[in-house]
N, C-alpha and C positions, 0 to 999 in steps of 0.2 A: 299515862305515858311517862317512860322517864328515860333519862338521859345520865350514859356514864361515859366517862373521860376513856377514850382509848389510847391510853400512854405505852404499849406494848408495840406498835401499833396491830392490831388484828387484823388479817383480810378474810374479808366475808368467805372465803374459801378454808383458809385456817381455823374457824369462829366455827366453821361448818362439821371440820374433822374434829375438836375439839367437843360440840355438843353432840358430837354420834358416841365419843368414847368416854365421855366423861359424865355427862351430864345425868344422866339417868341413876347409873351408882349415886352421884350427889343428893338427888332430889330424893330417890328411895330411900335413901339413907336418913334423911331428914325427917321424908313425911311417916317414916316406918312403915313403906308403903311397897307396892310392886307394878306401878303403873308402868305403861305398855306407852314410847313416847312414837311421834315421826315427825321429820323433819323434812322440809324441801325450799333448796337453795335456788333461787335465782338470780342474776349479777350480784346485788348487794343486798336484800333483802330473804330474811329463811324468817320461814314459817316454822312453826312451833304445835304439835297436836296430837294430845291426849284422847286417842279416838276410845277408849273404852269409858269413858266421863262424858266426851264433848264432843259432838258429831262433826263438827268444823274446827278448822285450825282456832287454836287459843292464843296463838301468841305470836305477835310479827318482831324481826331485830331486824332493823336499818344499819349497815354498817357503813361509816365513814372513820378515813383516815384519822378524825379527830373523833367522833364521837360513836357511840354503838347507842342506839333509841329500843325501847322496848315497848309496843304497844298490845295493850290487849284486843285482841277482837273478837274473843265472846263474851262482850258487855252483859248479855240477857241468859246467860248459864245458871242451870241449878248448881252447878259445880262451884267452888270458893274460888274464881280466877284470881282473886288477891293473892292467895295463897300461890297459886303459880308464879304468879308474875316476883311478888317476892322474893322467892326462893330464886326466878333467873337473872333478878338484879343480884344477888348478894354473888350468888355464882359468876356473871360477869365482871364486877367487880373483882372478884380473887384473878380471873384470869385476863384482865384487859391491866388492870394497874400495877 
């Protein structure tokens, strides 16, 4: 789990449009890759999932006025979740600070 400062501040609604249009070019970009992502919002918390890798959601983001939480939730993947998760800290980061 990690936690980063929402100093922009984000709403889980904005965070939401933000990871539909952005995020994907980011991470492909990085992993030199062409992963397939989805995403589904609920009041404050979106899920995160790489269904061609990981058959269930990979990634939850809690948003608060003060903080955006990143938790993984597929602990027991063949897939490198580190590798995910990293890349949507560093990505947050650029867009929450």
């Amino acid at each position: 789990m990690a936690t980063i400062k929402n100093l922009q501040p984000l709403s889980a609604e904005k965070l939401f449009d933000v990871l539909k249009t952005e995020f994907a070019d980011y991470i492909n970009g990085k992993l030199d890759s062409n992963l397939s992502i989805e995403y589904a919002h609920v009041y404050d918390e979106i899920n995160v999932s790489f269904p061609e890798v990981i058959d269930r959601p990979a990634l939850n983001i809690t948003v608060t006025d003060v903080e955006l939480t990143v938790t993984v939730l597929a602990i027991e993947s063949d897939y490198n979740t580190d590798l995910l998760e990293e890349n949507m800290i560093v990505f947050l980061e650029e867009k929450a600070g």
